[in-house]
N, CA, C and O atoms as a printed pandas DataFrame, in Angstrom:
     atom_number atom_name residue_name chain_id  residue_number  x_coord  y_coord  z_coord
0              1         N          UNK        A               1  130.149   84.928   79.175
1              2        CA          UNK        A               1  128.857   85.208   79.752
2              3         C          UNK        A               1  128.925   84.926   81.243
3              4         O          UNK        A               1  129.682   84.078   81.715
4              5         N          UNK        A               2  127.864   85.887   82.164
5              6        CA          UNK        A               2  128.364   85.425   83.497
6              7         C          UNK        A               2  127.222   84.392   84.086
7              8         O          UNK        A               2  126.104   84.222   83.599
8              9         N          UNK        A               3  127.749   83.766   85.205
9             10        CA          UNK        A               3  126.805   83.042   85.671
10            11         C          UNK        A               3  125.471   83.500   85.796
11            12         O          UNK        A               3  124.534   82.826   85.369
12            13         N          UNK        A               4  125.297   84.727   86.415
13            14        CA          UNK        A               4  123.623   85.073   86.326
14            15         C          UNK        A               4  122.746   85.455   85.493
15            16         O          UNK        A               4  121.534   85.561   85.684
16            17         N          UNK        A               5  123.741   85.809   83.924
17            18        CA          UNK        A               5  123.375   86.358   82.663
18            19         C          UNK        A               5  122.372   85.060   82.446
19            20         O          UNK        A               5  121.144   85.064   82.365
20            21         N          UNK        A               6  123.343   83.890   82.376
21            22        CA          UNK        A               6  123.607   82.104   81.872
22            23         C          UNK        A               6  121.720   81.562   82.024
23            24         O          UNK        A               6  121.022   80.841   81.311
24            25         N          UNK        A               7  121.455   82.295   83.240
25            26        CA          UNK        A               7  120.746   81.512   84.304
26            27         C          UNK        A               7  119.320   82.323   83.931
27            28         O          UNK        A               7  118.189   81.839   83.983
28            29         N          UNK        A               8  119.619   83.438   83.613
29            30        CA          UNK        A               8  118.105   83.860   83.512
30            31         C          UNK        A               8  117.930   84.019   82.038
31            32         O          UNK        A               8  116.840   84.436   81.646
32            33         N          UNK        A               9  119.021   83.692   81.027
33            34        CA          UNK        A               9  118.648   83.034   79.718
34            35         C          UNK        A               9  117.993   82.099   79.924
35            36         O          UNK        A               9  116.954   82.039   79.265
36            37         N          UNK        A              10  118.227   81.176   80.721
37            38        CA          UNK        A              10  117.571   79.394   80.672
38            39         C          UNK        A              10  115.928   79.337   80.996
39            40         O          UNK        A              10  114.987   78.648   80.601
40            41         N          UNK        A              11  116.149   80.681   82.137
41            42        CA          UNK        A              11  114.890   80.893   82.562
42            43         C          UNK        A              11  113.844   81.317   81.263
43            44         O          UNK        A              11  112.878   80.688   80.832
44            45         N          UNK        A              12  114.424   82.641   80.807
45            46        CA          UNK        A              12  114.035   83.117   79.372
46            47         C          UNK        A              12  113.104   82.168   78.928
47            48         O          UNK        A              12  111.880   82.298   78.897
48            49         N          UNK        A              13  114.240   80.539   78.353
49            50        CA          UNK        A              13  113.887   79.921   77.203
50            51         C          UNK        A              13  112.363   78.981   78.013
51            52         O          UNK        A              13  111.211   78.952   77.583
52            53         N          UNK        A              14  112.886   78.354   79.189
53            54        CA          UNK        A              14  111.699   77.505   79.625
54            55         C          UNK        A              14  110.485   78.766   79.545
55            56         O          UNK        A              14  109.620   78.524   78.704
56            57         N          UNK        A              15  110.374   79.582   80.020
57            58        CA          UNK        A              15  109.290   80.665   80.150
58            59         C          UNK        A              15  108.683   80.234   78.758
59            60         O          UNK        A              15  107.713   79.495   78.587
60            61         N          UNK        A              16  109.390   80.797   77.885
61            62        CA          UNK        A              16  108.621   80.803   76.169
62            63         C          UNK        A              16  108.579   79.034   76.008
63            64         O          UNK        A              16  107.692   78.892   75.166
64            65         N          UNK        A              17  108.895   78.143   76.243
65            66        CA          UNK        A              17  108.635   76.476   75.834
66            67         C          UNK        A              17  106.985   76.431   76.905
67            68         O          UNK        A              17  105.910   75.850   76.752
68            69         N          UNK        A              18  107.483   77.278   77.866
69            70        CA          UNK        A              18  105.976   76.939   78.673
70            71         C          UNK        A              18  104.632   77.676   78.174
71            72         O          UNK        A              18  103.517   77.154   78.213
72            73         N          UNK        A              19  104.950   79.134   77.640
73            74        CA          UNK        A              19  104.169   79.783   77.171
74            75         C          UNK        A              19  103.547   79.091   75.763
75            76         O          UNK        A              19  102.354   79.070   75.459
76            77         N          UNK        A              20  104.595   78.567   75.033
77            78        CA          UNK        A              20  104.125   77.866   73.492
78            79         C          UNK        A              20  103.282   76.996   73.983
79            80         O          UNK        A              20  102.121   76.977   73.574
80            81         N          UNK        A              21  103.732   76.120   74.953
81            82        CA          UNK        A              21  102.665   74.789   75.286
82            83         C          UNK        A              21  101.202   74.895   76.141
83            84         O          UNK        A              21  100.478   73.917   76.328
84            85         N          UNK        A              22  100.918   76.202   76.601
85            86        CA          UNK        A              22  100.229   76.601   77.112
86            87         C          UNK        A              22   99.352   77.037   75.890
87            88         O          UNK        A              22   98.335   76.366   75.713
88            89         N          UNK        A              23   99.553   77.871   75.187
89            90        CA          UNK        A              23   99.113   78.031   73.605
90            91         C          UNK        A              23   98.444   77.533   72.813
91            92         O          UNK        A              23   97.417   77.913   72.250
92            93         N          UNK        A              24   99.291   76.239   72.718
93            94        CA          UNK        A              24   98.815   74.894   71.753
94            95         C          UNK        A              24   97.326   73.992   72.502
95            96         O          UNK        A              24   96.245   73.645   72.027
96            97         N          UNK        A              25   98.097   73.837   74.177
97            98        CA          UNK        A              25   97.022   73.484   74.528
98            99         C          UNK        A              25   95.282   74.096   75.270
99           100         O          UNK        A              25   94.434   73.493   75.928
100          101         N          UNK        A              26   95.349   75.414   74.802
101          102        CA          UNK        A              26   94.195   75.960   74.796
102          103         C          UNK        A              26   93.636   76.277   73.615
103          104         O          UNK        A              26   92.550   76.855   73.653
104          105         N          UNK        A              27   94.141   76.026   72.541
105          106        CA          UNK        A              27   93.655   75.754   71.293
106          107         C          UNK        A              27   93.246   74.729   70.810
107          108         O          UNK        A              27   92.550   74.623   69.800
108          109         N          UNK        A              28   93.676   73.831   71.544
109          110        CA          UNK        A              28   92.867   72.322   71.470
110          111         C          UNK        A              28   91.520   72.181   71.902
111          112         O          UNK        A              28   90.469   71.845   71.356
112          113         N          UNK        A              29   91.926   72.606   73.270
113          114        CA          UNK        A              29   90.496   72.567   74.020
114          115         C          UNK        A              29   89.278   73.430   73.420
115          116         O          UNK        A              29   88.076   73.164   73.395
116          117         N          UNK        A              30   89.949   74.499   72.965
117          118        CA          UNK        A              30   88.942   75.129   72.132
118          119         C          UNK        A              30   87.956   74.634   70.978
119          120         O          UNK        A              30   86.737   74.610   70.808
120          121         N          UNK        A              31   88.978   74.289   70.343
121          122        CA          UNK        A              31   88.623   73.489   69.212
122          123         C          UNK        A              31   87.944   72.182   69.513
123          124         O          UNK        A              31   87.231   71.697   68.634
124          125         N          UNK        A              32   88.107   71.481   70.811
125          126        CA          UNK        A              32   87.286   70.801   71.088
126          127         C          UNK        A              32   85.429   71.182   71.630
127          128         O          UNK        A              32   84.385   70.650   71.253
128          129         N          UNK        A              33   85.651   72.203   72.540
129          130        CA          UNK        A              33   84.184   72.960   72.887
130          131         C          UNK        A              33   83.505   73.225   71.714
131          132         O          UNK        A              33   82.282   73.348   71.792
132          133         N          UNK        A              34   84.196   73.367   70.350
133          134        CA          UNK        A              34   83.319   73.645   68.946
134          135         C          UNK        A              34   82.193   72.621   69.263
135          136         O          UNK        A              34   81.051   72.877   69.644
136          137         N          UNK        A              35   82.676   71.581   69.060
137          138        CA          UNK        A              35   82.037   70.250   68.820
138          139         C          UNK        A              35   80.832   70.042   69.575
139          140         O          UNK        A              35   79.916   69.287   69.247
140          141         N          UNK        A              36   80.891   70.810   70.683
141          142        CA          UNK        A              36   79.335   70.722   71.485
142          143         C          UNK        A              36   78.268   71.483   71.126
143          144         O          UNK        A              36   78.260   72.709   71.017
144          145         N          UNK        A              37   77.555   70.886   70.982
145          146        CA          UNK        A              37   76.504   71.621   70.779
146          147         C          UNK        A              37   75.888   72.277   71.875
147          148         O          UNK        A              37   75.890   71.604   72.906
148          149         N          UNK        A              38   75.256   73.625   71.965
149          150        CA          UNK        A              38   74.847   74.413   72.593
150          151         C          UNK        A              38   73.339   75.235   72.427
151          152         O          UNK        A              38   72.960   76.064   71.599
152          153         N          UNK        A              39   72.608   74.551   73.715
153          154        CA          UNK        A              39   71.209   75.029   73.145
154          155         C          UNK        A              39   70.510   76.570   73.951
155          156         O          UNK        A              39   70.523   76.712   75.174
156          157         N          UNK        A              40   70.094   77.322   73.253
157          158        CA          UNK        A              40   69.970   78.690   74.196
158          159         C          UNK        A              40   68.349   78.610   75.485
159          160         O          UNK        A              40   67.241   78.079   75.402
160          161         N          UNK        A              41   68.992   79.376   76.457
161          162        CA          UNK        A              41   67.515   79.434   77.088
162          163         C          UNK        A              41   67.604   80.963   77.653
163          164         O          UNK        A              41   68.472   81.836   77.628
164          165         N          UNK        A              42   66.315   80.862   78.162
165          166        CA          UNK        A              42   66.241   82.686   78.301
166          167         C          UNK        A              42   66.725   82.484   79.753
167          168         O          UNK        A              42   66.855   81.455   80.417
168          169         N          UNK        A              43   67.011   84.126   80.117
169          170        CA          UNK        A              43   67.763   84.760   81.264
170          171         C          UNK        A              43   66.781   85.073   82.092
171          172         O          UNK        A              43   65.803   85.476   81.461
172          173         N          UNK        A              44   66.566   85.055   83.670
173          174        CA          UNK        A              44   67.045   83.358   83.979
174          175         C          UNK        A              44   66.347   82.158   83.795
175          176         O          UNK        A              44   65.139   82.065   83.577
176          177         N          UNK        A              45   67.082   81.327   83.882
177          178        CA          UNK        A              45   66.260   80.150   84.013
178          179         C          UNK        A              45   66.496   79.580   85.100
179          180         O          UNK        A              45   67.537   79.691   85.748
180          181         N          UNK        A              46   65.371   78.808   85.428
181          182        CA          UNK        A              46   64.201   79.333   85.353
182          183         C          UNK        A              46   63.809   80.681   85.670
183          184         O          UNK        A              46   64.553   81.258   86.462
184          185         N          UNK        A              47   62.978   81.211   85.307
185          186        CA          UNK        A              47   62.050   82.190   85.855
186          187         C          UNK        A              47   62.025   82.511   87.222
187          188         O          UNK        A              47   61.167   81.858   87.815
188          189         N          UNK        A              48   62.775   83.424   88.062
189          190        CA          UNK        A              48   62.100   83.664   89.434
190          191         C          UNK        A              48   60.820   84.539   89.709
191          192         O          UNK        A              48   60.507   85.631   89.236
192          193         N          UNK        A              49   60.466   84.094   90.207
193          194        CA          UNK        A              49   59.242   84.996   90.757
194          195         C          UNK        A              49   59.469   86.127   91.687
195          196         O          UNK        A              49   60.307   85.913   92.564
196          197         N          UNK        A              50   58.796   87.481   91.671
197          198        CA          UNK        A              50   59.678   88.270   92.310
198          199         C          UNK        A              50   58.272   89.074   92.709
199          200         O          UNK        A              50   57.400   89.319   91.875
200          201         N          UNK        A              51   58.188   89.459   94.166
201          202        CA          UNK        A              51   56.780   90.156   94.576
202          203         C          UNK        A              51   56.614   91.324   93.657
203          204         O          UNK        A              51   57.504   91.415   92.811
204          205         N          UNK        A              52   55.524   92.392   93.621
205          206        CA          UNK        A              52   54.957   93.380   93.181
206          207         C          UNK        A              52   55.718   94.195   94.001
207          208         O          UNK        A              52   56.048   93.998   95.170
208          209         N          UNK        A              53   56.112   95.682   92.843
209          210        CA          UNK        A              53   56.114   96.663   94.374
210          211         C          UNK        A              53   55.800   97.720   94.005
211          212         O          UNK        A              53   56.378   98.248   93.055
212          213         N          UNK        A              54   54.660   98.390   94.750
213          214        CA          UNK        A              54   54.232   99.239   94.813
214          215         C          UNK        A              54   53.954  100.715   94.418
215          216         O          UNK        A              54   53.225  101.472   93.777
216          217         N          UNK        A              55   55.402  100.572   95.518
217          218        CA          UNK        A              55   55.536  102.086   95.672
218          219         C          UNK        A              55   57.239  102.067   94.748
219          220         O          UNK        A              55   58.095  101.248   95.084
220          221         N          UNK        A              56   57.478  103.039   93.652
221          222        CA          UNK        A              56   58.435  102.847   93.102
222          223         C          UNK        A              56   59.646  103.688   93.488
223          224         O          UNK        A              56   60.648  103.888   92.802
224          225         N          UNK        A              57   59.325  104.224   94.926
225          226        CA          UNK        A              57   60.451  104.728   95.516
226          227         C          UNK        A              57   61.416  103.595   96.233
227          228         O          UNK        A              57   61.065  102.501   96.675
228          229         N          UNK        A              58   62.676  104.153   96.218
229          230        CA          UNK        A              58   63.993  103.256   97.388
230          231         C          UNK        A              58   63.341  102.814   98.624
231          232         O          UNK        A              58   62.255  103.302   98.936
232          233         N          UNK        A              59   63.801  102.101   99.212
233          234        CA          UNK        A              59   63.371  101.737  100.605
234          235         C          UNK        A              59   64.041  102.924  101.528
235          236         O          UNK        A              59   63.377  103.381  102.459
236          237         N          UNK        A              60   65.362  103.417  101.257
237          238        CA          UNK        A              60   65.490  104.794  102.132
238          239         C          UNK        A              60   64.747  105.564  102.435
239          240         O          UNK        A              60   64.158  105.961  103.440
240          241         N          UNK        A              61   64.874  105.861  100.833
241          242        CA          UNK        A              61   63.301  107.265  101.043
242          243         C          UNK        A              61   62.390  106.597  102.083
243          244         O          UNK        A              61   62.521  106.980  103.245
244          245         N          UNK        A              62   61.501  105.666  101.815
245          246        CA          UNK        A              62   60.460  104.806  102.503
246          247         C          UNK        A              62   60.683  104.743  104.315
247          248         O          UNK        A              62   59.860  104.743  105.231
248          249         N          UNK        A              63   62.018  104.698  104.299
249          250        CA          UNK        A              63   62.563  104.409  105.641
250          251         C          UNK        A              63   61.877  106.452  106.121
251          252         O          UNK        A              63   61.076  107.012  106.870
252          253         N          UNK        A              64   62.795  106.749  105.165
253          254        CA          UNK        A              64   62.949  108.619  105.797
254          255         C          UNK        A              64   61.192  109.136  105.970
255          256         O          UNK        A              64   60.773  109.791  106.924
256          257         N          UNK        A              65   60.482  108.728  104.979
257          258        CA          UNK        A              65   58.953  109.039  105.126
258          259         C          UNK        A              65   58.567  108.467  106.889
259          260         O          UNK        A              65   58.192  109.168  107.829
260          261         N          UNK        A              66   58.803  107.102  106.864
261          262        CA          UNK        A              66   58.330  106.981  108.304
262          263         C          UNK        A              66   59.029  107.309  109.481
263          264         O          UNK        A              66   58.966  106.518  110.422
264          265         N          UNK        A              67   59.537  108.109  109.560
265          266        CA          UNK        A              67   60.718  108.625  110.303
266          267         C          UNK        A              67   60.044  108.962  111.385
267          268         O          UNK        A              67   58.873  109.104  111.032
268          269         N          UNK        A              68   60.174  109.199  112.700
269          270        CA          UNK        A              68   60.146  109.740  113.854
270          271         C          UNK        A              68   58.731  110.720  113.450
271          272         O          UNK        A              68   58.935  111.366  112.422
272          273         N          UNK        A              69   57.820  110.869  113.854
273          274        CA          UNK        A              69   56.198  111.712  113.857
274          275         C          UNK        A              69   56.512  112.976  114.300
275          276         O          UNK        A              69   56.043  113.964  113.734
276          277         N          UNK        A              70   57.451  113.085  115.503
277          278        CA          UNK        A              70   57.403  114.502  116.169
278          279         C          UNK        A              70   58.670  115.381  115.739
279          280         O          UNK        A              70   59.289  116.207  116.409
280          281         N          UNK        A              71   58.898  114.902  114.244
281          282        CA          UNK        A              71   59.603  115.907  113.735
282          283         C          UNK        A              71   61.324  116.166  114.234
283          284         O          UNK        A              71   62.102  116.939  113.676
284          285         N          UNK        A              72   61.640  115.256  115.471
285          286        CA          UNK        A              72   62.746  115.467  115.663
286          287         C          UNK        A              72   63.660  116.164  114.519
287          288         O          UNK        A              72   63.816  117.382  114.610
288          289         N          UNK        A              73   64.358  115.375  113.301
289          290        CA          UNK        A              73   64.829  115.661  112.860
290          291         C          UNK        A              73   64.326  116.068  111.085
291          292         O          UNK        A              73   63.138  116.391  111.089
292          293         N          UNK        A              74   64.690  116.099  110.236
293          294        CA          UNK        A              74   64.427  117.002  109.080
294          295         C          UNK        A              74   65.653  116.775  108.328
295          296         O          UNK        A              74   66.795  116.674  108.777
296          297         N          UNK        A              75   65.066  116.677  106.539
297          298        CA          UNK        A              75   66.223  116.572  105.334
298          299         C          UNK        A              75   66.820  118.128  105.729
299          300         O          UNK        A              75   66.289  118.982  106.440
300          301         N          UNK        A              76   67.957  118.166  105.092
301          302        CA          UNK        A              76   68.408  119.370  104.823
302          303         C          UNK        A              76   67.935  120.310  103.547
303          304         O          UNK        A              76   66.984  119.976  102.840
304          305         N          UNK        A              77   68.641  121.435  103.339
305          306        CA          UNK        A              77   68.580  121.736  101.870
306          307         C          UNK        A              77   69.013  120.987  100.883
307          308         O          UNK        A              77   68.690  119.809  101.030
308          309         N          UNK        A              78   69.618  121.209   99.934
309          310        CA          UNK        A              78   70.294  120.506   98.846
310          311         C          UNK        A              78   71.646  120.959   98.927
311          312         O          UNK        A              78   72.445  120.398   98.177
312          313         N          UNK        A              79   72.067  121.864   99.689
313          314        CA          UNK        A              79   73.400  122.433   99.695
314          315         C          UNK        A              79   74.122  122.120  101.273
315          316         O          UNK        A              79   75.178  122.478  101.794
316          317         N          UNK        A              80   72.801  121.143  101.786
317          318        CA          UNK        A              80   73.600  120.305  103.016
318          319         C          UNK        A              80   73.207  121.380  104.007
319          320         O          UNK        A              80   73.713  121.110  105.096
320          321         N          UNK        A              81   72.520  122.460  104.044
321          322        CA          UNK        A              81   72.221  123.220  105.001
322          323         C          UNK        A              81   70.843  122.865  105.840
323          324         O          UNK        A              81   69.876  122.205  105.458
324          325         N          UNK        A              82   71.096  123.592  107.250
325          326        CA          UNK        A              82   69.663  123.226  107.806
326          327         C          UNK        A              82   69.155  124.118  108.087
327          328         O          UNK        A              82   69.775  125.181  108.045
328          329         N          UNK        A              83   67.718  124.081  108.526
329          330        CA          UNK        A              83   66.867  125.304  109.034
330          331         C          UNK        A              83   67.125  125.888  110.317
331          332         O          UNK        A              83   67.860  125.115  110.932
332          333         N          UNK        A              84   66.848  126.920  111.008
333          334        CA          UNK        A              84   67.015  127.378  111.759
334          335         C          UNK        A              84   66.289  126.669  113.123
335          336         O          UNK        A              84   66.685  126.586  114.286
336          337         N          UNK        A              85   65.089  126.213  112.479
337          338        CA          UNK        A              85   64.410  125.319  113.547
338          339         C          UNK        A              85   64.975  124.008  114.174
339          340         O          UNK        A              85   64.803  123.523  115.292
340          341         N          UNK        A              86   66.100  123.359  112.519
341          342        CA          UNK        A              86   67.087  122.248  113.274
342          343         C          UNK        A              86   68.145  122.379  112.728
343          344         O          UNK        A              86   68.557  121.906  111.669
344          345         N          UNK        A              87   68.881  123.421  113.890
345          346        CA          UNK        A              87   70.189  123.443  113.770
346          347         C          UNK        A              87   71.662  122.773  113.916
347          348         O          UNK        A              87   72.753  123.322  113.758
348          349         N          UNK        A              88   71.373  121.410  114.268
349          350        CA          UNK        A              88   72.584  120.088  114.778
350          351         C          UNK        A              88   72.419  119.822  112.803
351          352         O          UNK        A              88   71.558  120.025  111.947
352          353         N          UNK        A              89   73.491  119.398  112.849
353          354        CA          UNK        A              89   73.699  118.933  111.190
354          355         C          UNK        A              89   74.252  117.127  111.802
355          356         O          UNK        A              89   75.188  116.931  112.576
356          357         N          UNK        A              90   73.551  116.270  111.313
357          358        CA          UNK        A              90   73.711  115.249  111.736
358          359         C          UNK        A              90   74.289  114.074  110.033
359          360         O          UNK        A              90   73.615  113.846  109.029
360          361         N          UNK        A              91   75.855  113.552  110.397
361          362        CA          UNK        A              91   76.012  112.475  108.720
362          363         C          UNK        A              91   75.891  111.515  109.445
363          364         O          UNK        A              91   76.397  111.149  110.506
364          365         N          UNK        A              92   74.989  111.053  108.600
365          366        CA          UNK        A              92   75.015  109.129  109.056
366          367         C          UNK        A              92   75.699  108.220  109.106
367          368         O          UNK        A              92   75.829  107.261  109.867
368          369         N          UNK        A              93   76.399  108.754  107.755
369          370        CA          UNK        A              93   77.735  107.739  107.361
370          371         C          UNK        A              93   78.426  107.744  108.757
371          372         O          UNK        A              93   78.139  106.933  109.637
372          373         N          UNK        A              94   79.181  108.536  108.863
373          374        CA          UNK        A              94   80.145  108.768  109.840
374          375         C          UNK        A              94   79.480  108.139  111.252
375          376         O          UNK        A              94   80.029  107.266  111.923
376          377         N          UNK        A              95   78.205  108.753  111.560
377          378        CA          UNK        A              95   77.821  108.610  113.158
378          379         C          UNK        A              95   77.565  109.663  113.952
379          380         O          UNK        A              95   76.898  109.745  114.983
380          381         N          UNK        A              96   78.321  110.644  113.200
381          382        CA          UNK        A              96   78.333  112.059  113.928
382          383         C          UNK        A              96   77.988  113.120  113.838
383          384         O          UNK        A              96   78.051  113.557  112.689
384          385         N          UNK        A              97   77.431  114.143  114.974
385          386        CA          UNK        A              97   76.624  115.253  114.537
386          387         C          UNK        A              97   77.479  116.413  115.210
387          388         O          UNK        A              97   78.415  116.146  115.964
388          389         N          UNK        A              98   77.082  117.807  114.875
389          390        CA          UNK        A              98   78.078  118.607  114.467
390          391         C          UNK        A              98   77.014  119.719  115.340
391          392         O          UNK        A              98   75.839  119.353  115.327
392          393         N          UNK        A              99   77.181  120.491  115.783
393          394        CA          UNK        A              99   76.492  121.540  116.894
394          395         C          UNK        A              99   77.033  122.923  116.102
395          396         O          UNK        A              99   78.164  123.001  115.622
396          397         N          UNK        A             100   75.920  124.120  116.041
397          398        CA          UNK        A             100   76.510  125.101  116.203
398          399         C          UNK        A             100   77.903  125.704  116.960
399          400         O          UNK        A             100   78.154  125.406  118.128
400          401         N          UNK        A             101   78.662  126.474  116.260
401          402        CA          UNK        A             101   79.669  127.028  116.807
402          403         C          UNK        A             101   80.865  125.979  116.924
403          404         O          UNK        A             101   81.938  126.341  117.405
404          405         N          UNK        A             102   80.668  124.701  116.488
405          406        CA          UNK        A             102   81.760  123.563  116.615
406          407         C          UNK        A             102   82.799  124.098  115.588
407          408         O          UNK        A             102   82.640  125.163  114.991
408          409         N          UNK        A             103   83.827  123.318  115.435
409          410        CA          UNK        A             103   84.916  123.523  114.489
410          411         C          UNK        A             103   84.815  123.492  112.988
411          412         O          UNK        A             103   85.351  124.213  112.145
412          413         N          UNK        A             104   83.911  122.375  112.857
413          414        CA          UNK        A             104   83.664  122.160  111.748
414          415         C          UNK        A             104   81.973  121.818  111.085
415          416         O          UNK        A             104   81.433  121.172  110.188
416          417         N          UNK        A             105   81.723  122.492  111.912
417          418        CA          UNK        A             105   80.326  123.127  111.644
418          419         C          UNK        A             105   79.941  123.697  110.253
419          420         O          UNK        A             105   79.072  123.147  109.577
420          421         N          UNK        A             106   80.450  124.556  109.928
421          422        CA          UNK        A             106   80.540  125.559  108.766
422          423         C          UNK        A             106   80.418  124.646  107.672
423          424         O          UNK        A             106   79.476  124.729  106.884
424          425         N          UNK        A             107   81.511  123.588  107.554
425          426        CA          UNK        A             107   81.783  123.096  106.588
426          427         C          UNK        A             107   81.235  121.326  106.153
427          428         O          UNK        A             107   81.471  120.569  105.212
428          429         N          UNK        A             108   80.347  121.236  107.514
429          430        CA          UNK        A             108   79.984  120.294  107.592
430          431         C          UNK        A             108   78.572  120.239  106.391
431          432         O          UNK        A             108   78.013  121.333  106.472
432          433         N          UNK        A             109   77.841  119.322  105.325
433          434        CA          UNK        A             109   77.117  118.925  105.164
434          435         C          UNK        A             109   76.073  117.741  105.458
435          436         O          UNK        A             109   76.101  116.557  105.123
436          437         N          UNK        A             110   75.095  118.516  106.240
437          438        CA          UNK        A             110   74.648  117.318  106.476
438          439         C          UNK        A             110   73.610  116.105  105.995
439          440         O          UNK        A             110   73.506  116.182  104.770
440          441         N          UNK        A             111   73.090  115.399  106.338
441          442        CA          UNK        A             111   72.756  113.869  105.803
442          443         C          UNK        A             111   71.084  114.374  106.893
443          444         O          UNK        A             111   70.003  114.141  106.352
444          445         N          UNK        A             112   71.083  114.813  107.870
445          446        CA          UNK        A             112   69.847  115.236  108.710
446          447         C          UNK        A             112   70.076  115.939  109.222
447          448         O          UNK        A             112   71.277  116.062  109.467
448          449         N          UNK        A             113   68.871  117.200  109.925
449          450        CA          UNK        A             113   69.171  118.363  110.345
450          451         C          UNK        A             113   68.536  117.991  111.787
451          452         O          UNK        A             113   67.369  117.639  111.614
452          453         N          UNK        A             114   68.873  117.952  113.024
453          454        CA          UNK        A             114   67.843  117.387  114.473
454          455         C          UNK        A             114   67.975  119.100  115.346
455          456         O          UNK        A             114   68.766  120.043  115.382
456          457         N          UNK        A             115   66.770  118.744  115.892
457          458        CA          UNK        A             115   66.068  120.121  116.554
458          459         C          UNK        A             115   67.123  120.363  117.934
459          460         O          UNK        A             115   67.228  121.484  118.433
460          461         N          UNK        A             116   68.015  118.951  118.571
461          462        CA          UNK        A             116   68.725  119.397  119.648
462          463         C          UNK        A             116   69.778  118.534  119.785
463          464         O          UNK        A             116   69.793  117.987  118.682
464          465         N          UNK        A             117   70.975  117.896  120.649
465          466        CA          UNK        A             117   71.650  117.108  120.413
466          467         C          UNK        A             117   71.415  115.935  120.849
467          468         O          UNK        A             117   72.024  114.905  120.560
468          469         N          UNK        A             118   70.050  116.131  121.933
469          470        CA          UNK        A             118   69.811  114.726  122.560
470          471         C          UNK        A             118   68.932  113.861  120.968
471          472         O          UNK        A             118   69.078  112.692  120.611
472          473         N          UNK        A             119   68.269  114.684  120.468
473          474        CA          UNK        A             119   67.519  113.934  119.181
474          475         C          UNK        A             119   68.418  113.308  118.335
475          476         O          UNK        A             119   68.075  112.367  117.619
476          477         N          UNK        A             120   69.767  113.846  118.366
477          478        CA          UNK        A             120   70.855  113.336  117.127
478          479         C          UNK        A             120   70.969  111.878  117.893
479          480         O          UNK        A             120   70.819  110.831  117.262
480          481         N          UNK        A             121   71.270  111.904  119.420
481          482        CA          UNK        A             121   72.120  110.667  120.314
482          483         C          UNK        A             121   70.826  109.787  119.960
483          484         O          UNK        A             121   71.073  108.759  119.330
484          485         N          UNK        A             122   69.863  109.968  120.184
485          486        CA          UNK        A             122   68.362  109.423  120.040
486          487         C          UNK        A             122   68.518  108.047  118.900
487          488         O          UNK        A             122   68.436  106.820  118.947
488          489         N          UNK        A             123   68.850  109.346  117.669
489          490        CA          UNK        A             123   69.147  108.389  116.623
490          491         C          UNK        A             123   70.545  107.525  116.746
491          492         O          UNK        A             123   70.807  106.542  116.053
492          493         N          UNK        A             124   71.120  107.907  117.440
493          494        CA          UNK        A             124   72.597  106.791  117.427
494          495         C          UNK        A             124   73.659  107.260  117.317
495          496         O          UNK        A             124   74.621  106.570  117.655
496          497         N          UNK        A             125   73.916  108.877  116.701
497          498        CA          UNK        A             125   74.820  109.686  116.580
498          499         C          UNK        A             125   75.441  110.054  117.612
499          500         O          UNK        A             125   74.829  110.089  118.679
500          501         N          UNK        A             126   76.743  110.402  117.551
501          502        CA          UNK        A             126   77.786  110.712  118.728
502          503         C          UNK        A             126   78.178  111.925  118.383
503          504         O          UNK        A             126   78.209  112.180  117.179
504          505         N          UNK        A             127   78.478  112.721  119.131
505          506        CA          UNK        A             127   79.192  114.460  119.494
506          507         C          UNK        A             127   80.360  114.126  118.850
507          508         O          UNK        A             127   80.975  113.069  118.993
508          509         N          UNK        A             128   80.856  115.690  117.643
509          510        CA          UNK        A             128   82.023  115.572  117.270
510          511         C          UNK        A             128   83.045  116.204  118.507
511          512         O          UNK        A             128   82.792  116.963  119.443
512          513         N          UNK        A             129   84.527  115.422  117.995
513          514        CA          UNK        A             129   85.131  115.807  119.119
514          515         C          UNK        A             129   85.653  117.007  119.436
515          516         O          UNK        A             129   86.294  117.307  120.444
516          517         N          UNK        A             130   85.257  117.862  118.267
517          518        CA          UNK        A             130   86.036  119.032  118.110
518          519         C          UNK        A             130   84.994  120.271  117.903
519          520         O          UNK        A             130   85.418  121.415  117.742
């Protein structure tokens, strides 16, 4: 047998002496937690108190209702398109808004549709670079 065969037999055997004793002794402990007794209480406890709310829409939505008065910007369609009246396609995620005739315009869906590009910067959005 060669020396490194030798060596990671030995390893082998301690592995499984450690694994058995690891075994035995979580079956103890187990068998000890029997012994306690355990009394139930309801979820949570205590009780938090939690305000009323209202209105049973998201706070987004809530956010998007009070949005800017003069209409700057506008949801899209459902297919990420915008109206002709606001043609910048603006994603939030990202930061960035997308202009007619840009590169990736076409394929862009957007998150808000804004009437010009200063309304997109307004909101915080930056010019794509392309």
């Amino acid at each position: 047998m060669r020396k490194g065969s030798k060596r990671l037999l030995q390893a082998g055997i301690l592995a499984g002496i450690g694994y058995v004793s690891w075994r035995v002794w979580q079956a103890q402990v187990a068998a000890q937690h029997r012994s306690i007794p355990w009394e139930t209480a309801p979820f949570p406890f205590p009780p938090v108190p939690r305000p009323a709310v209202s209105d049973p829409t998201s706070m987004e939505l809530r956010v998007e209702r009070i949005a800017p008065e003069d209409q700057t910007w506008v949801r899209p369609d459902t297919d990420g398109a915008c109206p002709v009246s606001h043609p910048v396609k603006g994603k939030t995620a990202s930061g960035i808004y997308h202009e007619p005739g840009g590169a990736n315009y076409e394929r862009t869906k957007a998150d808000r549709c804004f009437v010009n590009a200063a309304a997109a910067e307004a909101q915080g959005l930056r010019a794509a670079k392309r």
